[in-house]
VOPAGU-2260 file (C-alpha; in pm, 1 decimal, decimal comma):
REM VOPAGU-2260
SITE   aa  ch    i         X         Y         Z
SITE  UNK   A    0   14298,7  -20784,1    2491,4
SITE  UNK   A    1   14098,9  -20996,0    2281,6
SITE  UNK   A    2   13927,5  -20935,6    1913,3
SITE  UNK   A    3   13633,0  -20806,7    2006,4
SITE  UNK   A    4   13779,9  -20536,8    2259,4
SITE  UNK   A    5   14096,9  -20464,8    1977,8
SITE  UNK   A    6   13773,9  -20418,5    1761,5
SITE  UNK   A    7   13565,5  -20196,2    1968,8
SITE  UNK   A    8   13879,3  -19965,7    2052,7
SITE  UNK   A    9   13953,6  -19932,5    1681,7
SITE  UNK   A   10   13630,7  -19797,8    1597,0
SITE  UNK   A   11   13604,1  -19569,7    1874,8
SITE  UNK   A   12   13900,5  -19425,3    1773,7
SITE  UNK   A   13   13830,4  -19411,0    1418,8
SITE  UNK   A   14   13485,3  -19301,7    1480,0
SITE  UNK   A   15   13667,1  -19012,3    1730,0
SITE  UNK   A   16   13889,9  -18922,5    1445,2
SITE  UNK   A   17   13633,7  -18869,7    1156,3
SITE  UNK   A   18   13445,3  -18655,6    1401,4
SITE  UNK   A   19   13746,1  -18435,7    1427,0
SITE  UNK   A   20   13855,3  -18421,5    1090,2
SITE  UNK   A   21   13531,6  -18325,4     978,0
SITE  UNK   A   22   13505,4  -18038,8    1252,4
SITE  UNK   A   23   13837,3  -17947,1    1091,8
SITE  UNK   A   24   13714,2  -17871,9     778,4
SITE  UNK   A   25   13386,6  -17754,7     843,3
SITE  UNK   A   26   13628,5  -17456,9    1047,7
SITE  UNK   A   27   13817,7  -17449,7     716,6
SITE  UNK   A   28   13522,7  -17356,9     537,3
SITE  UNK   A   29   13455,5  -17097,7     748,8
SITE  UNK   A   30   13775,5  -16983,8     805,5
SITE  UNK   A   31   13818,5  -16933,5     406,5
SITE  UNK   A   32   13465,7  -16778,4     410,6
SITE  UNK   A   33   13607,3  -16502,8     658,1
SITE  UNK   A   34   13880,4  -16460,5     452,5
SITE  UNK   A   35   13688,5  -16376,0      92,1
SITE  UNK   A   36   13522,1  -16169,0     311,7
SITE  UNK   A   37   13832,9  -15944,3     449,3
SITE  UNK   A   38   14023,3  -15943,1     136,6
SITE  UNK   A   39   13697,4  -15814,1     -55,6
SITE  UNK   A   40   13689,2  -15531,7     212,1
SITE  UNK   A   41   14067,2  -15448,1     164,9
SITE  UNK   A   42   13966,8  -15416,7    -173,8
SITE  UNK   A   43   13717,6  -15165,6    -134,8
SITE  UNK   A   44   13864,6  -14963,2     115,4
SITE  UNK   A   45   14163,9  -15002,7    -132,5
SITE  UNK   A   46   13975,4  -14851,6    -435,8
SITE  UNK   A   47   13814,8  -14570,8    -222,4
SITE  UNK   A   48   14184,1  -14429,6     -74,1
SITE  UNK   A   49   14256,4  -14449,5    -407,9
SITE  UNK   A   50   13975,8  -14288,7    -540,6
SITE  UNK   A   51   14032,7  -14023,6    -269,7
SITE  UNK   A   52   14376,5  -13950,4    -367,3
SITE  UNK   A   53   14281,0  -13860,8    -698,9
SITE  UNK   A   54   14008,8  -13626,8    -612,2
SITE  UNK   A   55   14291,2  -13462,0    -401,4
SITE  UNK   A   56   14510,5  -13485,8    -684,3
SITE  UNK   A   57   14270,2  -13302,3    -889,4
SITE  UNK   A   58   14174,8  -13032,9    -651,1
């Protein structure tokens, strides 16, 4: 293998693994998105039980 192939290869590869990496955390932002999104509905659901329980309570 000479330079110009070693160089070629190399920046395929590199190339290759930006392209990943950035796919990576482009599903990390989403991925966190999703999560926001499920905690702030365990909250709510959270705060209605509980708000249910006390109108029980107070029945």
């Amino acid at each position: 293998m000479n330079l110009q192939d070693f160089e070629v290869q190399y920046r395929e590869a590199m190339a290759e693994t930006l392209n990943e990496l950035q796919t990576a955390v482009l599903l990390l932002a989403q991925v966190q998105q999703k999560i926001l999104t499920i905690g702030s509905s365990v909250q709510t659901l959270s705060e209605r039980v509980e708000e249910f329980i006390a109108d029980q309570k107070a029945k």
